[in-house]
C-alpha positions as CSV (number, residue, x, y, z in Angstrom):
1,X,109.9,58.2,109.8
2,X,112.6,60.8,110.3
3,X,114.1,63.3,108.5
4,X,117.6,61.1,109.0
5,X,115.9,58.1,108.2
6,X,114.5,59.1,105.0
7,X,118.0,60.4,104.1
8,X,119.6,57.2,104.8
9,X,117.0,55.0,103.1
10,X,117.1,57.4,99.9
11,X,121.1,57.1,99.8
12,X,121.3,53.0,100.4
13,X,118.3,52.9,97.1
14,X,120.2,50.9,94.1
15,X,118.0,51.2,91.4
16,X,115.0,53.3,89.5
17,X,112.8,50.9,90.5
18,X,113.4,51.2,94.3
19,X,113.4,55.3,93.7
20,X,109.5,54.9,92.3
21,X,108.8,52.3,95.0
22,X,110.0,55.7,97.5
23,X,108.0,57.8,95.9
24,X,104.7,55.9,95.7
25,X,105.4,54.9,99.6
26,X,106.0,58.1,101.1
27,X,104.5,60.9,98.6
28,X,101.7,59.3,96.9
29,X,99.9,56.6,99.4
30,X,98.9,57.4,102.8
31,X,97.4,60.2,104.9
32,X,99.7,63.1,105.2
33,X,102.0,64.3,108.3
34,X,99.5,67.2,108.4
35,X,96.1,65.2,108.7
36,X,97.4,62.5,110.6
37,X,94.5,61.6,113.0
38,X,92.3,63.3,111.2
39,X,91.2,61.6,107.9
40,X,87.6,62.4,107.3
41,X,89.5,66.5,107.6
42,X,91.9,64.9,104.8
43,X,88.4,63.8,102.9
44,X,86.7,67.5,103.0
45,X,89.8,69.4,102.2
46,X,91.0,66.9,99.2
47,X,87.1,67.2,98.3
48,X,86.8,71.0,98.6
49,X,89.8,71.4,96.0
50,X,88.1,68.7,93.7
51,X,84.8,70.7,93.8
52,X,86.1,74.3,92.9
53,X,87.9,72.3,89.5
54,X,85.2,70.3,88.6
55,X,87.9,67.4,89.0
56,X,86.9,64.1,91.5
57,X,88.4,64.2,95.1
58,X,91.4,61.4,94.2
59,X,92.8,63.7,92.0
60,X,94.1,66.0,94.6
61,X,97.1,65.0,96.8
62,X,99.2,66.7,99.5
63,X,103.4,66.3,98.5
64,X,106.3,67.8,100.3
65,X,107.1,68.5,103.6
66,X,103.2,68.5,105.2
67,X,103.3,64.6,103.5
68,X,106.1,63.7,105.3
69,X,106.9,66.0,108.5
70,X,109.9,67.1,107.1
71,X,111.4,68.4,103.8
72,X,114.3,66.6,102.4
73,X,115.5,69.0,99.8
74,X,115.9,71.8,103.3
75,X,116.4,69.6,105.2
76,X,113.8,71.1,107.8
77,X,111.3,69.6,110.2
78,X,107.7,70.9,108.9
79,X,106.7,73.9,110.6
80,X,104.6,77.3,110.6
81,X,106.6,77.8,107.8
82,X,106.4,75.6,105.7
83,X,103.4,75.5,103.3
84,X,101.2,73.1,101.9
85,X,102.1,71.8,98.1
86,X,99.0,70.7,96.3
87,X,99.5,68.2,93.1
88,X,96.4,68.3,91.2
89,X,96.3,65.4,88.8
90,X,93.7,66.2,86.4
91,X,94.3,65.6,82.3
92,X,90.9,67.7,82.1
93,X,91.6,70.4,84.0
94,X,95.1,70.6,82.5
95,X,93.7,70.6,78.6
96,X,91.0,73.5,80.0
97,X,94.0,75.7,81.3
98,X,96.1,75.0,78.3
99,X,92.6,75.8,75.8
100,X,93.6,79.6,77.5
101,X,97.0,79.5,77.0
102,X,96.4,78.6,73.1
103,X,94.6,81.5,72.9
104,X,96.8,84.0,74.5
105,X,99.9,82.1,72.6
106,X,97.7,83.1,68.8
107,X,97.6,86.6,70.4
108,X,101.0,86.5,70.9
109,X,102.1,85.1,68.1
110,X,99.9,87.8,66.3
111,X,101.8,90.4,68.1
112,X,98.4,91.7,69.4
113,X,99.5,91.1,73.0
114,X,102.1,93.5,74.9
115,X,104.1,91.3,77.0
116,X,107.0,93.3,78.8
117,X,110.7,91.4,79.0
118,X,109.7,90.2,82.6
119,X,106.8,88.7,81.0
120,X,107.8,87.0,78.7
121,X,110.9,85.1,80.9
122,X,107.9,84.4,83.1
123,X,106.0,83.0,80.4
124,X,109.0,81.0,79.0
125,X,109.8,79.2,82.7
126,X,105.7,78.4,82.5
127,X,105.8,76.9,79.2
128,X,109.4,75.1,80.3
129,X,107.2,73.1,83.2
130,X,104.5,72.6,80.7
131,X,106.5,70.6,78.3
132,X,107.1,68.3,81.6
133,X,103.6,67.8,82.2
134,X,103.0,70.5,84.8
135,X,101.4,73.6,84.8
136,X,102.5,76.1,87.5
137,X,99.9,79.0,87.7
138,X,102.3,81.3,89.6
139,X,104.3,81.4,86.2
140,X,101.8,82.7,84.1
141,X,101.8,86.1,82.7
142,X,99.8,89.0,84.4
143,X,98.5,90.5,80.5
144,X,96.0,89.4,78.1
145,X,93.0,87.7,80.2
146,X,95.1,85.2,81.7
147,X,95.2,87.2,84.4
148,X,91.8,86.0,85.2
149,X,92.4,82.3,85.3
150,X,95.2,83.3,87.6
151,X,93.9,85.6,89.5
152,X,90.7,83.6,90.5
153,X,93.2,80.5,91.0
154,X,95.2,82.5,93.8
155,X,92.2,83.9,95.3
156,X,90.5,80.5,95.8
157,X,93.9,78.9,97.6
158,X,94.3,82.1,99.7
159,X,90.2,81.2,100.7
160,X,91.7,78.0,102.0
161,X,95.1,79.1,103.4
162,X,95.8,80.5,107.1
163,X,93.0,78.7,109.2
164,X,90.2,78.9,106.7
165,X,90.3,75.2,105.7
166,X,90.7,72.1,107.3
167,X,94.6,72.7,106.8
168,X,94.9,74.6,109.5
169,X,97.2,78.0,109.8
170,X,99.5,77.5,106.3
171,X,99.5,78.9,102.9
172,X,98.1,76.3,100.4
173,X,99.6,76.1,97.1
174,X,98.8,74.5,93.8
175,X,100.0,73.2,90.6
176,X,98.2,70.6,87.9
177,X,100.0,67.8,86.7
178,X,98.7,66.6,83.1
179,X,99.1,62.7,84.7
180,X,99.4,60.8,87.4
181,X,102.5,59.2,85.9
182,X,104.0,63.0,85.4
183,X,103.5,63.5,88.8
184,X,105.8,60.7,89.7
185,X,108.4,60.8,87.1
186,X,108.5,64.6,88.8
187,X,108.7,63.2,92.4
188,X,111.2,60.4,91.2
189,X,113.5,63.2,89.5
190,X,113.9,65.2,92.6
191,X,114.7,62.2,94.8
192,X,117.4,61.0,92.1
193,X,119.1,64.3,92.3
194,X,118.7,64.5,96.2
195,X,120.2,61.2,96.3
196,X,123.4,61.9,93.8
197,X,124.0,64.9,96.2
198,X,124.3,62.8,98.9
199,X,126.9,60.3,97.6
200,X,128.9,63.5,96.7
């Protein structure tokens, strides 16, 4: 499917129903644009992620532009540029990264963490995607030790990024979904708004 294609199908949708349909179609089912041809590659890299978490291999799915060949929301064919967007869905590995978060929120709260202005915006937009079912690592706050949990979660997607996975040459990057079903609700929510711009 083309970029045009998908446009056109997206704008003629009538209903949330057809919209989730979409979204299960396109994102969720199927190998990705960026393993096409090469599934048992799709297998070991899904697997790899899945290992490192301690979550099982279906759990980890490939969204965005390398799913499709193209990204609606630019409007761009994929290319060298683009990276690769990794949904973990993992309630497990979500409760284990919010377990850290408690404690650094008590600390907080306890005013025996410094947290500088920056910070703490940072750390507001985290908590924001949180209450939506998503955790975004790159949103976490540098102080206290969850600069552990984020620095060893960036330094094990730059191990797979820029030809040192099955991926090939592109950054890899991660975020864990709580559910399956926030995943899609997510997915479904960008495609309505995509879709309302283009009956505008």
């Amino acid at each position: 499917m083309t970029l045009e294609n998908f446009l056109c199908l997206l704008k003629g949708l009538e209903n949330d129903d057809q919209l989730i349909d979409l979204c299960r179609k396109k994102i969720l089912h199927g190998i990705p644009y960026i393993f096409q041809g090469r599934e048992d590659e799709y297998y070991n890299f899904r697997n790899k992620i899945s290992q490192e978490f301690d979550i099982d291999f279906h759990e980890v799915f490939i969204t965005g532009s390398a799913k499709l060949g193209f990204s609606p929301r630019k409007r761009k064919e994929f290319d060298y540029d683009s990276d690769i967007d990794v949904a973990i869905v993992s309630l497990k590995l979500y409760d284990k990264i919010l377990d850290i978060i408690y404690n650094y929120q008590m600390e907080l709260r306890r005013s025996r963490t410094a947290i500088t202005e920056r910070e703490l915006t940072m750390y507001h937009q985290f908590l924001e995607y949180t209450a939506m079912g998503w955790i975004r690592p790159d949103k976490l706050p540098i102080s206290f030790k969850v600069h552990q949990l984020k620095n060893n979660w960036f330094e094990f997607f730059k191990s797979i990024s820029y030809g040192q996975s099955e991926v090939g040459n592109y950054k890899v990057s991660a975020g864990v979904f709580k559910t399956y079903k926030h995943l899609e609700q997510y997915i479904v929510s960008d495609f309505k708004q995509l879709k309302n711009e283009l009956e505008v």
